[in-house]
C-alpha positions in Angstrom: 30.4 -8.9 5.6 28.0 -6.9 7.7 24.9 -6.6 7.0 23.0 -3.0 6.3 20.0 -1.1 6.3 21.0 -0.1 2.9 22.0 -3.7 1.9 18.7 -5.0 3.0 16.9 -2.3 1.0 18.7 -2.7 -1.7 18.0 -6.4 -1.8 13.9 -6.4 -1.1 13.1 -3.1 -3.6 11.7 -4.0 -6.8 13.8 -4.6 -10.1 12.2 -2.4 -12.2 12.1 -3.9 -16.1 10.7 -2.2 -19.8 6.9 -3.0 -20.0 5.4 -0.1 -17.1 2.3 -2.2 -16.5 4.8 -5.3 -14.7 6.7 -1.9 -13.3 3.7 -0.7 -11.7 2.4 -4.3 -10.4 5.7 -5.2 -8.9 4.7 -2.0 -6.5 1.4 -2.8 -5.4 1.2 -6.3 -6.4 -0.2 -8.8 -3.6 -3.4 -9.7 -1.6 -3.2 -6.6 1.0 -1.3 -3.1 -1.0 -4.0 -2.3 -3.4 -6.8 -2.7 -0.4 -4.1 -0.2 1.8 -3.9 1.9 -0.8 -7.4 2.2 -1.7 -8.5 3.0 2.3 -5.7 5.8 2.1 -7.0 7.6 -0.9 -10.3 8.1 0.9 -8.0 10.4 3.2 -5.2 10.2 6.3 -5.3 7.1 8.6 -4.0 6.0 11.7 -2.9 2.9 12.4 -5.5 1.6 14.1 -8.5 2.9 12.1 -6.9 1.3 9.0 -6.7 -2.5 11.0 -10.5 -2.0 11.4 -11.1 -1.0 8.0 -9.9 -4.1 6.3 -11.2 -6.9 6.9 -8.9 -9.9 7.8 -5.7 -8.1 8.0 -3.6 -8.5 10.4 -1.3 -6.6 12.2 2.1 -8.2 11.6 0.7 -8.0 7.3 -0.4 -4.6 8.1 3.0 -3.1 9.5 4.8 -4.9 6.7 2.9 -3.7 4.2 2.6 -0.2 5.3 6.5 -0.4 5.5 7.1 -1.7 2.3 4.5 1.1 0.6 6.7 3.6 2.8 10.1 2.6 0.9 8.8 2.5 -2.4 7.3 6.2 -2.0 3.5 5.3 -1.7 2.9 6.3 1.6 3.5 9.1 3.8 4.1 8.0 7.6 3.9 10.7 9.6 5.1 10.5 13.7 3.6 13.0 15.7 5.7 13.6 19.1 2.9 13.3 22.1 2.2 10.8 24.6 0.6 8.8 23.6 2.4 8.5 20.6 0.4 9.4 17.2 1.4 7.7 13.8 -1.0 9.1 10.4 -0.8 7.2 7.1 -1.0 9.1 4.0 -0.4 8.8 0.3 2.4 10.4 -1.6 1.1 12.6 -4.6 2.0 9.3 -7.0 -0.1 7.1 -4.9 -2.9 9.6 -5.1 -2.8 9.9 -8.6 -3.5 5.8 -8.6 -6.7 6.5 -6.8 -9.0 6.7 -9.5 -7.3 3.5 -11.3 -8.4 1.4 -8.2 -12.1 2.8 -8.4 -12.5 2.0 -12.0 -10.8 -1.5 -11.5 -13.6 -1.8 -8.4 -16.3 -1.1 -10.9 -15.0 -3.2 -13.6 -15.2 -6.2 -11.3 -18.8 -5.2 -9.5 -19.9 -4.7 -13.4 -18.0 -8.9 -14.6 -19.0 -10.1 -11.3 -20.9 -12.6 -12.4 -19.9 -13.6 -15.7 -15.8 -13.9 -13.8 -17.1 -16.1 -10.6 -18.9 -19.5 -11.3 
């Protein structure tokens, strides 16, 4: 059996369950997503300006990541046609909504910092 795009999709998108909190996690869980996401709802990135903007990334995590927040409809990537070539990360409308959620989760930890690290 050959293997396809599709097939490969299909077998690294997220099985979606009842409780939408786990739903929403399995999108944006790990170390890197919700730092990507959080740069990109302060406005449009390239690729470059995002690698300098978090700290300890690296590329190979970055492009993955990126990806993987392309296919589950988080992020807009958007290939200009110019040489040379011009690639702009955005979010989607769902992702933007999500902004706000990462600020206030920022400010809760700035506001437990202290009685959460010991």
């Amino acid at each position: 059996m050959a293997t396809t795009a599709k097939s490969i999709k299909q077998a690294t998108t997220p099985v979606f369950g009842v409780c939408p909190v786990e739903n929403a996690l399995k999108l944006i869980s790990g170390k890197w997503k919700p730092v990507i996401l959080f740069q990109l709802s302060k406005g449009t990135h390239r690729f470059g300006e995002l690698e300098r903007a978090i700290t300890g990334i690296t590329q190979r995590i970055l492009i993955l990541q990126l990806r993987e927040l392309e296919r589950d409809g988080l992020v807009i990537r958007k290939v200009y046609t110019e040489v040379p070539p011009k690639v702009e990360y955005s979010l989607t409308k769902a992702a933007a909504d999500m902004g706000p959620i990462l600020t206030t989760f920022g400010e809760w930890f700035e506001s437990h910092a202290d009685d959460l690290i010991q």
